[in-house]
N, C-alpha and C positions, 0 to 999 in steps of 0.2 A: 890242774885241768885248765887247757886257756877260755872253753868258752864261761869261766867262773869269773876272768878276769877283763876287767874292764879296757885294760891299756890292747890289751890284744884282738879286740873288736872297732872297729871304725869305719865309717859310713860308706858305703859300696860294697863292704865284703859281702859273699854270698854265705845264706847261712843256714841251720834247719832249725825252727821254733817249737815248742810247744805252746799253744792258745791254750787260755785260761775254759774253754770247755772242755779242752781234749785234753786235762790235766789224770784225768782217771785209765782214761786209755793210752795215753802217751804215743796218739797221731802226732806224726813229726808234718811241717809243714815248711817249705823253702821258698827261701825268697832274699832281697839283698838289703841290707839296712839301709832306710834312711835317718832316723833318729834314733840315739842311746838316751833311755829313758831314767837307767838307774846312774844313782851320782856316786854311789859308794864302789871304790878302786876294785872291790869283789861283791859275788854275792853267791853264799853255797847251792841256790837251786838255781843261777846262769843269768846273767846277765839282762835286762829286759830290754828290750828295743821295740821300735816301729818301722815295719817293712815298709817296702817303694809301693805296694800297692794297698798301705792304711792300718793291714794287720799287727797286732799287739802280741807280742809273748814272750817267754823266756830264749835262751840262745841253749842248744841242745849240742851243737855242731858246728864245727866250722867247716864249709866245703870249698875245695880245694878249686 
């Protein structure tokens, strides 16, 4: 799955998050990366970043 993988996400791609409250309901939320938070090459629940407008969450999607 690429958005597990860290080599396949980089800053400007657009992309759809899950935020850590909306982990129960699984609200997708989109926006473009500005910073990769996680350091490790994978991670089995996606990726985590910080979107262009401050939001924090995992990587759900990559949008095309």
């Amino acid at each position: 799955m690429p958005h597990r993988e860290r080599k396949n996400i980089i800053p400007g791609t657009k992309v759809a998050i899950v935020l850590k409250q909306d982990q129960r309901t699984c609200k997708l939320t989109e926006g473009v990366v500005k910073d990769l938070l996680t350091n490790s090459p994978n991670h089995p629940h996606g990726i985590k970043v910080r979107l262009a407008d401050g939001q924090v969450g995992r990587v759900q999607h990559l949008i095309d």
